[in-house]
C-alpha positions as CSV (number, residue, x, y, z in Angstrom):
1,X,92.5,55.7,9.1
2,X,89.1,56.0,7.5
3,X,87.6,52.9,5.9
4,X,85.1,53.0,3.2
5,X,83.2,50.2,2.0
6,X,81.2,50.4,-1.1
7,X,78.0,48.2,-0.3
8,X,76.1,47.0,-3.7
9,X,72.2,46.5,-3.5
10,X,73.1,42.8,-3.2
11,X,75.4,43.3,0.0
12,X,72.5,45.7,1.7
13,X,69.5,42.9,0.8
14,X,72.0,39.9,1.9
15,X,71.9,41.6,5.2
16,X,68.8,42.3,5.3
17,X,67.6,39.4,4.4
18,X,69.9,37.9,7.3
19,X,68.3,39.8,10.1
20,X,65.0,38.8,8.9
21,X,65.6,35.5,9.1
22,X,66.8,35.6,12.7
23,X,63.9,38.0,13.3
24,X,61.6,35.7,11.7
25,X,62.2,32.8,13.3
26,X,62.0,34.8,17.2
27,X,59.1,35.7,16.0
28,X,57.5,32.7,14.4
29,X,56.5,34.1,11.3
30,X,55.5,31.2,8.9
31,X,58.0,31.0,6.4
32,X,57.3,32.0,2.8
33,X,56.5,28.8,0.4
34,X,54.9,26.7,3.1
35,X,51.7,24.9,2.6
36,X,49.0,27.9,1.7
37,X,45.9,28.0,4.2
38,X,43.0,29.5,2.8
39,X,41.9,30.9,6.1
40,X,40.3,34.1,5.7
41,X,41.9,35.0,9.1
42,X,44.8,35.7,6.4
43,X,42.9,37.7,4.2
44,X,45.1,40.7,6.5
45,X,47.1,41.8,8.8
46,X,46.1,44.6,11.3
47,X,48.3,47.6,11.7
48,X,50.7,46.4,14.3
49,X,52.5,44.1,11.6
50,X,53.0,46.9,9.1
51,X,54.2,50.3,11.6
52,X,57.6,49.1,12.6
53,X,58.7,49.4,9.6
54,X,56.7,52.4,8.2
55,X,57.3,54.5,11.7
56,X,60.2,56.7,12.7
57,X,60.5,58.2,9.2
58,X,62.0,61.5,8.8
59,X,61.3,64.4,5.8
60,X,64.5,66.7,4.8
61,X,63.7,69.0,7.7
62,X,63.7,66.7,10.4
63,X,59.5,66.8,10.5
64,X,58.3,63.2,11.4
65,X,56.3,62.4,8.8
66,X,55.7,57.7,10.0
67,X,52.9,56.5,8.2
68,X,51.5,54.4,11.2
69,X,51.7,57.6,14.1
70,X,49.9,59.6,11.0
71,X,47.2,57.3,10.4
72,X,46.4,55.6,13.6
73,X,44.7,59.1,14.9
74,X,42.8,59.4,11.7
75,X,39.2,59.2,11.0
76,X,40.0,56.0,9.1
77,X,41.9,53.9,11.8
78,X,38.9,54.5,14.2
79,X,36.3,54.3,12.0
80,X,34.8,50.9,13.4
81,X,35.3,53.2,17.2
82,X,33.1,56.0,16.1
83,X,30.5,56.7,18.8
84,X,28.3,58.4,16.5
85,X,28.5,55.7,13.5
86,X,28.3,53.3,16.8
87,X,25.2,55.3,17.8
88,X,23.3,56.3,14.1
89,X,23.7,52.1,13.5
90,X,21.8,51.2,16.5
91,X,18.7,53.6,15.7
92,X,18.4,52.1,12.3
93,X,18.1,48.7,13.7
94,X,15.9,49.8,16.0
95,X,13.5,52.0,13.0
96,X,14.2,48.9,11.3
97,X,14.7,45.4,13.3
98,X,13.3,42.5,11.2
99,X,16.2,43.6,8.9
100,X,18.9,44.2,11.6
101,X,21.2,41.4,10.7
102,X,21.1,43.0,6.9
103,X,21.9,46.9,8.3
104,X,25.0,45.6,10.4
105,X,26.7,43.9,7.7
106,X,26.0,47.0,4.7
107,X,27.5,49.2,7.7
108,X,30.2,47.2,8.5
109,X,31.2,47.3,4.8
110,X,33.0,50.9,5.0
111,X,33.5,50.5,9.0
112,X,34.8,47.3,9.8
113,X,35.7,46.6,6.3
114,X,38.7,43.5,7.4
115,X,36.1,42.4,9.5
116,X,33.7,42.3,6.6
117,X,35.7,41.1,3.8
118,X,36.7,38.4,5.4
119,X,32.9,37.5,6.8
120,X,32.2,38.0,3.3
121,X,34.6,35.3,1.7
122,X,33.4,33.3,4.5
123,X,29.6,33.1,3.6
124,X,28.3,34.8,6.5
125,X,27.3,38.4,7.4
126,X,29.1,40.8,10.0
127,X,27.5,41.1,13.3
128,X,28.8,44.6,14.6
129,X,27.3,44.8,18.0
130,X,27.9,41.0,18.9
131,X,32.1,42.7,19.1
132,X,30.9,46.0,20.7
133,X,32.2,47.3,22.9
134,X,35.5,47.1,20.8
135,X,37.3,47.9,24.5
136,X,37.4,44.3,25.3
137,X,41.0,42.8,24.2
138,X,39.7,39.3,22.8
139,X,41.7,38.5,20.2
140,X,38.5,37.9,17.7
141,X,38.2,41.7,18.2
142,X,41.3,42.5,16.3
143,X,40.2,43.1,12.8
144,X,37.2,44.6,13.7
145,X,38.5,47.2,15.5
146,X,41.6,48.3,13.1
147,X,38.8,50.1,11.0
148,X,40.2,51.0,7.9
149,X,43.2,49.5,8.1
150,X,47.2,49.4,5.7
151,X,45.9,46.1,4.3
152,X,42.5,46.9,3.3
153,X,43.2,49.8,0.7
154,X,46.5,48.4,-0.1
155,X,44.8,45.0,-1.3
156,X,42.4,47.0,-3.2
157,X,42.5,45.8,-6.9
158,X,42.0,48.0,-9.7
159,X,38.8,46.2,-10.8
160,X,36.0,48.3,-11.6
161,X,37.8,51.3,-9.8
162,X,35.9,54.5,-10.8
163,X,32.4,52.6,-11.6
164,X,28.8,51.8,-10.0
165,X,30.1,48.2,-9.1
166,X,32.9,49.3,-6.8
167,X,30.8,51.5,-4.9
168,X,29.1,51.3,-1.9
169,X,32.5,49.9,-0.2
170,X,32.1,46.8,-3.0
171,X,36.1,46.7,-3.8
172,X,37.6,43.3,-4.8
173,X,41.3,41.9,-3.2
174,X,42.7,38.5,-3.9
175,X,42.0,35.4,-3.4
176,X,42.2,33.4,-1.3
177,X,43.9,30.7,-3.4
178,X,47.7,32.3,-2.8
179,X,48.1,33.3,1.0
180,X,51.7,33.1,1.1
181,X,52.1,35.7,-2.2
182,X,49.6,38.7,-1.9
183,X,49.8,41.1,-3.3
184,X,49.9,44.5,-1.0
185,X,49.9,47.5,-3.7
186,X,52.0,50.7,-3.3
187,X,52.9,53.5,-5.9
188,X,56.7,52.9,-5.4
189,X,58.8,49.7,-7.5
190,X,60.0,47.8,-4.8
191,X,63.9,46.4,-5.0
192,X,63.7,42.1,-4.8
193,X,65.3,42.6,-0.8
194,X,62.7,44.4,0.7
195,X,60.3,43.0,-1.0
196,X,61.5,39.4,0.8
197,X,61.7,41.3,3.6
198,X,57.9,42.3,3.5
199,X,56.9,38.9,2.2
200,X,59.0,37.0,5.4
201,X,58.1,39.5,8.0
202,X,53.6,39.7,6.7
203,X,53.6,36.1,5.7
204,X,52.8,36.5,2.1
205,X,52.4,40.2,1.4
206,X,54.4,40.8,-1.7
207,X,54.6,44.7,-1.9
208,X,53.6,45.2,-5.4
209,X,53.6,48.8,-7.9
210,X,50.4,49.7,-9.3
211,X,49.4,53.0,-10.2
212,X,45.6,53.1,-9.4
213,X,46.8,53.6,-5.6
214,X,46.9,57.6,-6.7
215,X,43.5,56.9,-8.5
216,X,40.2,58.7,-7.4
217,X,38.2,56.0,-8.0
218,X,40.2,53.9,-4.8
219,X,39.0,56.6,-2.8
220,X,35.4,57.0,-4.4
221,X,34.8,53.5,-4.0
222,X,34.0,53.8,-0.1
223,X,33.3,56.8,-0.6
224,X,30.0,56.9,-2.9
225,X,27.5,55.3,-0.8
226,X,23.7,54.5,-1.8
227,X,21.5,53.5,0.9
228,X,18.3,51.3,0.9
229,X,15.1,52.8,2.2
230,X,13.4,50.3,4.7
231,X,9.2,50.4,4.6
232,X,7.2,48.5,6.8
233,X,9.0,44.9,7.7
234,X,11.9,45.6,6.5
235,X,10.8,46.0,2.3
236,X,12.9,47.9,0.1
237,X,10.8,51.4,-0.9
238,X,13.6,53.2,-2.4
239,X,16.9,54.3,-2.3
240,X,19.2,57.6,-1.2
241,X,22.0,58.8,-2.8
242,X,23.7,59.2,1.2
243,X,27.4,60.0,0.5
244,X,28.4,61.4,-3.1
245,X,31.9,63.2,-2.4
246,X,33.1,61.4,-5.8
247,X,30.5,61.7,-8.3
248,X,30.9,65.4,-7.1
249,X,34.0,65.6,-8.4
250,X,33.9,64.0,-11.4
251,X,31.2,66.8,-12.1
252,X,34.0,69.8,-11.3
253,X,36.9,70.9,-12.8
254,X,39.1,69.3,-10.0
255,X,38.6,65.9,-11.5
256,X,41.2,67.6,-14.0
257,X,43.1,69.4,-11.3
258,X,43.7,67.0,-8.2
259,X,43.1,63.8,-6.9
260,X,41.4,62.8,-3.5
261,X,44.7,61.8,-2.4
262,X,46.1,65.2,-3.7
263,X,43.8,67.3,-0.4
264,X,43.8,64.8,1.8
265,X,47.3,62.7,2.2
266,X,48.8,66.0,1.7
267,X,52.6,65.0,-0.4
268,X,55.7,65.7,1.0
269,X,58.2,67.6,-0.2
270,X,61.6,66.4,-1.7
271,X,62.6,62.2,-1.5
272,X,62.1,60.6,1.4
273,X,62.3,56.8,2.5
274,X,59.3,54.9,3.0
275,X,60.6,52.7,5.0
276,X,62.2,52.8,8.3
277,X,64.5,49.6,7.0
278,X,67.1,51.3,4.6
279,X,64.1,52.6,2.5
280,X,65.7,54.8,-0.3
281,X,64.3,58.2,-0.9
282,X,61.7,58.9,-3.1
283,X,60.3,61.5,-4.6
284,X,56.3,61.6,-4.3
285,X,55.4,60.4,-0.8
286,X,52.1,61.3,0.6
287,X,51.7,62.0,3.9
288,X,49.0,59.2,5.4
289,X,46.7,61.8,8.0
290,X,43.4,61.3,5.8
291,X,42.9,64.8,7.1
292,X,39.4,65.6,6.6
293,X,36.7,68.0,8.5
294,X,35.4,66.1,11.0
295,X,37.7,67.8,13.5
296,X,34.0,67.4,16.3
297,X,35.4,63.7,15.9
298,X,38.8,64.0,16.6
299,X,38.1,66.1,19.9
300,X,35.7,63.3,20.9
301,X,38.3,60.3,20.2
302,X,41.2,62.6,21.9
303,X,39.0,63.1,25.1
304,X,37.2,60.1,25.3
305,X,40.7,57.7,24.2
306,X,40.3,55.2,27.1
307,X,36.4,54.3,26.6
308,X,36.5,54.0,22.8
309,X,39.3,51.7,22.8
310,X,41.5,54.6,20.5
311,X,44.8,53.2,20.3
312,X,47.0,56.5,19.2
313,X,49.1,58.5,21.3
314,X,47.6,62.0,23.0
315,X,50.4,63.7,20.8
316,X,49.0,62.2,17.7
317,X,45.4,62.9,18.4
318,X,45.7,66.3,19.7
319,X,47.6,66.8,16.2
320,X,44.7,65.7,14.4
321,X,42.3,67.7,15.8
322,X,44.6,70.9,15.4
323,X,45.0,69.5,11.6
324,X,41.7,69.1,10.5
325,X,40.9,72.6,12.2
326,X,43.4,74.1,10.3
327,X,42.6,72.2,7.1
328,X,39.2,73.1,7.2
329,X,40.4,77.1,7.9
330,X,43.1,77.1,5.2
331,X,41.4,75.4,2.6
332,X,37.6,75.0,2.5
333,X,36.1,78.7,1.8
334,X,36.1,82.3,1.0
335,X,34.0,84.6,2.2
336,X,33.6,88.6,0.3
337,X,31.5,90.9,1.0
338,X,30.7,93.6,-1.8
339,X,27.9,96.0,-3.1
340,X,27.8,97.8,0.6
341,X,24.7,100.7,0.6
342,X,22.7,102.5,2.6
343,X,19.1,101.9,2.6
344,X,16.1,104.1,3.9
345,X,16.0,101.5,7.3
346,X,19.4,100.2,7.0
347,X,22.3,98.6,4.7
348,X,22.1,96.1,2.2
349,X,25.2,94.1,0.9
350,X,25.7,90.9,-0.8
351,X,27.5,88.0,0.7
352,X,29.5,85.3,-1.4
353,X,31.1,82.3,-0.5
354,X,33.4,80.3,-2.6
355,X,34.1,76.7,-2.4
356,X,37.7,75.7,-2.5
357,X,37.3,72.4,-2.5
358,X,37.1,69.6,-5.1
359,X,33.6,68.6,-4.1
360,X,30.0,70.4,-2.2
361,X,30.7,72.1,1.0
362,X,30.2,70.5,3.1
363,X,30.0,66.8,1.7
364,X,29.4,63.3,2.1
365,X,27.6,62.4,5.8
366,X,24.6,64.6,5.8
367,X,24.7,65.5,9.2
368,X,27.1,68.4,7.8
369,X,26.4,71.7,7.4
370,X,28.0,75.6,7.2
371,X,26.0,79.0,7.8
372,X,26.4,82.2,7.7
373,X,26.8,84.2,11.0
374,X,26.4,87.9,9.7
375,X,26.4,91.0,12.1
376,X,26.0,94.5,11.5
377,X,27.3,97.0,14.2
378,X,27.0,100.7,14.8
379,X,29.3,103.5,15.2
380,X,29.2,102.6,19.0
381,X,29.6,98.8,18.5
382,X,26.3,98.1,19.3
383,X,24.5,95.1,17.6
384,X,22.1,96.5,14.8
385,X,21.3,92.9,13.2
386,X,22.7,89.1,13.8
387,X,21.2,86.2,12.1
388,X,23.0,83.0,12.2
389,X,24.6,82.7,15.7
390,X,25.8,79.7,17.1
391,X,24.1,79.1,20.6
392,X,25.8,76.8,23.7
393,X,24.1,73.9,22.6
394,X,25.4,74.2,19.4
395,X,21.6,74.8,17.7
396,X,21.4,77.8,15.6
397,X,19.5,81.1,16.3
398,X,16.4,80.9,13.9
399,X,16.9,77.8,12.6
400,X,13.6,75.9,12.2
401,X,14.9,72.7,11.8
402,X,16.5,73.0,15.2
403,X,13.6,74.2,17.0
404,X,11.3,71.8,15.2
405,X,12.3,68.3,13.7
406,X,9.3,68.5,11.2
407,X,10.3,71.9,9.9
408,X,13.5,73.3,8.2
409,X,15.1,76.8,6.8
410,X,14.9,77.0,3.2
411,X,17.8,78.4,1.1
412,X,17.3,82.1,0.7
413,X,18.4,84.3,-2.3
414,X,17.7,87.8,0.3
415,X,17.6,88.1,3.9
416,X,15.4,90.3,5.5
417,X,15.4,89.6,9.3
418,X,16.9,87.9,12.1
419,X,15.3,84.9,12.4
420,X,16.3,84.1,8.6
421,X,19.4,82.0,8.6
422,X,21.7,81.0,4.9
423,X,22.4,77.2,6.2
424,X,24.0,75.3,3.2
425,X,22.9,71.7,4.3
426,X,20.9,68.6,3.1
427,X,17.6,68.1,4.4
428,X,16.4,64.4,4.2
429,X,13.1,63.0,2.5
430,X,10.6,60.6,3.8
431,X,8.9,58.2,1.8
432,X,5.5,60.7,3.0
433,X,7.8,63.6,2.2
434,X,8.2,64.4,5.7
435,X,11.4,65.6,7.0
436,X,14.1,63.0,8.6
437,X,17.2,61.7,9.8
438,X,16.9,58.5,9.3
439,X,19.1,57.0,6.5
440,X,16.8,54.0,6.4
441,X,14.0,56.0,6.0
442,X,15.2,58.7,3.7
443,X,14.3,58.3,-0.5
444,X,15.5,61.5,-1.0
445,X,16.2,65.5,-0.7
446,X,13.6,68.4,0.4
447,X,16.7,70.4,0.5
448,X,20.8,70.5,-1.0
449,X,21.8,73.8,-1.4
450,X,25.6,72.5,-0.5
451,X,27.9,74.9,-2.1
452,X,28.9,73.4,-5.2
453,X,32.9,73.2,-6.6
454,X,34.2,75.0,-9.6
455,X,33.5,73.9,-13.1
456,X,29.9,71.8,-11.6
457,X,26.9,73.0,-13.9
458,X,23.8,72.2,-11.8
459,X,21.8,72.2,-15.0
460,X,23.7,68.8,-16.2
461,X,24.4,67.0,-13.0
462,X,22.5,63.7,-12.7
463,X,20.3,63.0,-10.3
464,X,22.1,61.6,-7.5
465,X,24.3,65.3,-7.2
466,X,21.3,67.4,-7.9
467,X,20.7,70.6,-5.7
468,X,17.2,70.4,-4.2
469,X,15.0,73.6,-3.5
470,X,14.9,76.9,-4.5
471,X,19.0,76.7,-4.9
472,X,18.2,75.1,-7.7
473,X,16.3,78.5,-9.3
474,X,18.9,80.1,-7.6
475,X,21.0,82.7,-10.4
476,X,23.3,83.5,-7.9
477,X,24.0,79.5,-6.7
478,X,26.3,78.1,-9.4
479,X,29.3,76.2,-9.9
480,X,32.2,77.2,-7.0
481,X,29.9,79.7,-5.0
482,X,27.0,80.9,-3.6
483,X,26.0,84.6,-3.4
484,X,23.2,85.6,-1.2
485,X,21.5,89.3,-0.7
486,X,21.4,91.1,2.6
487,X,18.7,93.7,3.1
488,X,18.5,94.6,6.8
489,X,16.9,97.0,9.1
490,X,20.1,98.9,11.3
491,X,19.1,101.6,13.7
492,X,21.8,104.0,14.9
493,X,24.4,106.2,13.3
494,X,26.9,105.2,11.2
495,X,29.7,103.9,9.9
496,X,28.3,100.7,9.9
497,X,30.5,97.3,10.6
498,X,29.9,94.3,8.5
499,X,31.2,91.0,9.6
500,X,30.1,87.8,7.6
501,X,31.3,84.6,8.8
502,X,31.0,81.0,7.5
503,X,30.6,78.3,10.2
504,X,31.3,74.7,9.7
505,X,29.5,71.8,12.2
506,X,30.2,67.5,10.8
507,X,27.1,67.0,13.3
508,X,24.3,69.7,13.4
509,X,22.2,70.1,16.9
510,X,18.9,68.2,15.0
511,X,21.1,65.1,14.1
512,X,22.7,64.2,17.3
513,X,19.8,65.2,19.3
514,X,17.3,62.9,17.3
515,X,19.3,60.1,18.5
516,X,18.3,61.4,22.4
517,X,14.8,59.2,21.7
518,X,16.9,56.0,21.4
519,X,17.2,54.5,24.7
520,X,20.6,52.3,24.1
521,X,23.7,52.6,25.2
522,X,24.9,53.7,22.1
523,X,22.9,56.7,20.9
524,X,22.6,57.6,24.5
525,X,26.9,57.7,24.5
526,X,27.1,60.0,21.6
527,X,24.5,62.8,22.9
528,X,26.6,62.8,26.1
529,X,29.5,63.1,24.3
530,X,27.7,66.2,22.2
531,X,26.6,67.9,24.8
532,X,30.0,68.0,26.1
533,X,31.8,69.4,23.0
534,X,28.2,71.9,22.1
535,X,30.2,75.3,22.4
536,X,33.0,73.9,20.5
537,X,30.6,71.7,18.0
538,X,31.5,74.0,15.3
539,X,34.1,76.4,13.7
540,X,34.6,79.3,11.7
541,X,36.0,78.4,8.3
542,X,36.2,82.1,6.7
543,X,35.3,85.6,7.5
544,X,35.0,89.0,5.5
545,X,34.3,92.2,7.1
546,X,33.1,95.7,5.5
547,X,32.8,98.9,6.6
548,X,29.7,101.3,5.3
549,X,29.7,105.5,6.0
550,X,26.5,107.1,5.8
């Protein structure tokens, strides 16, 4: 015989509800309603207290898709365990140490940012290296080293979303006055059950529907970041507009098109549960990878795991790695090649690249950049002309910045000769106008010729999105690409071979190596660490290649 029972909402959350309970009490989870504790301690929860029931989830095809294996290899669950962040924070304190205790906490903001917040509501500042290294398993090291953790963003309040008071990391969560009922936002309405479920099981966390959890602006707030120029004694001589991924895009057409959260919690397809705990399907899940390009950081967290405290499994982090790879392939660039001739001494042929993405390429950290590798080959295969290759160390052939700190290549509008490299990068200014690396130092750019996106008119962008240089005269640098001019001297017979190839490095050779004068632990980690992963410090994004008869 074959029983059927019809089970009503009530029925399922009863039950539910039931388990809890018992699991609640094994557990000694405080029970909702009792006396509230305003204890910053509760401001959050790290990530152990939300996976179990946000793990083992399941799309239509059987992919595993659980939100807490996704995001604890991400760039954002080991943000506070980044040896370069770890590394570029100790040389400003030392550029800068009569304002050391002021640097750790603005760092800690976007890096340790439960640590912070709940420094913050406690009156005091966040002391980053008094918890390094974050290997040690004392129990004050918790928050600290979740990085950006499920209960940061989702306590994010729509306050000010999308404006200059949110940036810089300056978000707003509740109070303190209400521990035991939080709210702990989601895009989803949540059924009275499993919301006492979440609330019994967190302590307090009410799971709560509010739309700006798909806004831009949640992203943006982190992720537009204006840093204060430190003089002599710590004084304030100006400001840099360091990280402006968002303001980017509010200047493109994307802002019209897609979200952050559109590229980079890619959504999954048909209704899936959110929950591991009888979630019901839903339509309009995103997956949580945060996959991004720093796939140099990635490598470095899968093959140093044990010394940087990383808690994901090797599956997970070789994933990521292979993901932001691919991500950056599949949807950062296009590279064409078009008006092929033959001159008197050798071809000429114009190189574009366009920008896929929603913001410049590449963005954000200024440590990023992308070049053109472009080779010309005879009828035998021999090498007629290279400029832009990649060397073992992961400098670039003719780049002057990476033979000399003080110097840098400009952006070209024709190329001539070898030693002339396209690098699509931003070069830092001095308060003397002198060249740097230094965020603390920096007032400015000598140098953006970043690719812009579609839809940005350089003309109209403000200030802190300029391009800088001769891009800026540019014709042929506009809104979603830049086209530059090859005229080149090619001995040998034809047909010649053409091959144009964009490369992608999140840390050029002149930014980690600036950090080799530093003698801390610290910087002196992360150029170990780049020297081991030079050859492999960078990637090709895109590629075109042309063929020219005589």
């Amino acid at each position: 015989m074959e029983w059927v029972v019809k089970r009503s909402d009530a029925w399922i959350n009863s039950v539910l509800l039931a388990a809890f309970t018992v699991c609640a009490a094994f557990l000694h989870v405080p029970p909702v309603g009792a006396a509230d504790k305003k204890d910053v301690q509760d401001m959050f929860h790290t990530s152990d207290r939300c996976v179990a029931c946000h793990n083992m989830l399941k799309d239509s095809k059987g992919n595993d898709i659980s939100i807490g294996l996704d995001w604890s290899a991400s760039i954002m669950a080991n943000s506070a365990r980044d040896p370069y962040w770890q590394g570029s924070l100790r040389r400003e304190t030392l550029d800068h140490p009569e304002v050391s205790d002021d640097i750790q906490d603005e760092c800690s903001t976007c890096h340790m940012p439960m640590q912070h917040l709940m420094d913050r509501a406690a009156g005091r500042k966040t002391a980053v290296f008094a918890r390094l290294p974050l290997s040690n398993e004392h129990l004050h090291n918790a928050a600290a080293k979740d990085g950006v953790s499920c209960s940061v963003c989702h306590q994010i309040e729509s306050d000010h979303l999308g404006s200059k008071a949110s940036f810089n990391g300056n978000v707003t969560v509740a109070s303190l006055e209400d521990l035991r009922n939080r709210p702990e936002y989601g895009p989803f309405l949540v059924d009275a059950g499993h919301k006492q479920v979440m609330q019994s099981s967190t302590a307090g966390f009410v799971p709560t529907q509010a739309a700006h959890m798909r806004d831009a602006g949640l992203c943006g707030s982190c992720h537009t970041l204006y840093t204060v120029a430190r003089g002599a004694g710590g004084k304030d001589v100006g400001q840099l507009a360091e990280q402006m991924p968002y303001l980017e895009w509010l200047h493109s057409d994307y802002k019209d098109r897609q979200t952050c959260q559109d590229c980079h919690m890619p959504p999954v397809s048909g209704a899936v549960p959110v929950t591991a705990l009888y979630g019901p399907p839903r339509e309009g899940m995103h997956l949580h990878v945060f996959v991004g390009g720093n796939f140099l950081m990635e490598r470095i967290f899968e093959e140093h795991a044990s010394e940087l405290a990383v808690e994901a499994q090797p599956r997970e982090l070789q994933d990521a790695v292979k993901r932001a790879e691919e991500f950056m392939r599949r949807e950062s660039a296009r590279v064409t090649l078009s008006r092929l001739t033959k001159t008197d001494d050798g071809v000429a042929f114009d190189v574009t690249v366009d920008n896929l993405t929603g913001h410049k390429l590449p963005t954000a950290y200024p440590s990023r950049r992308a070049w053109l590798h472009v080779t010309v080959r005879d009828a035998g295969g021999n090498l007629v002309f290279e400029s832009g290759a990649l060397r073992p160390d992961g400098s670039i052939e003719g780049n002057d910045n990476d033979a000399d700190a003080k110097k840098f290549e400009p952006h070209y509008t024709e190329i001539t000769r070898p030693d002339e490299v396209e690098i699509f990068e931003p070069i830092l200014k001095g308060p003397q106008g002198e060249v740097t690396t230094g965020l603390l130092t920096a007032v400015g750019y000598l140098k953006d010729n970043r690719i812009l996106p579609s839809g940005f008119d350089k003309a109209t962008a403000v200030p802190d999105i300029a391009v800088a240089g001769r891009a800026a005269q540019d014709p042929n640098f506009t809104g979603g690409s830049a086209r530059v001019r090859y005229s080149v001297k090619a001995a040998g017979a034809g047909p010649f071979q053409i091959t144009a190839e964009l490369w992608y490095q999140p840390v050029g050779y002149r930014w980690a190596h600036n950090l080799a004068a530093y003698k801390a632990a610290e910087p002196e980690r992360f150029v170990r660490y780049y020297e081991e992963q030079s050859a492999n410090s960078a990637l090709v994004v895109a590629s075109a290649q042309g063929s020219l008869n005589e």
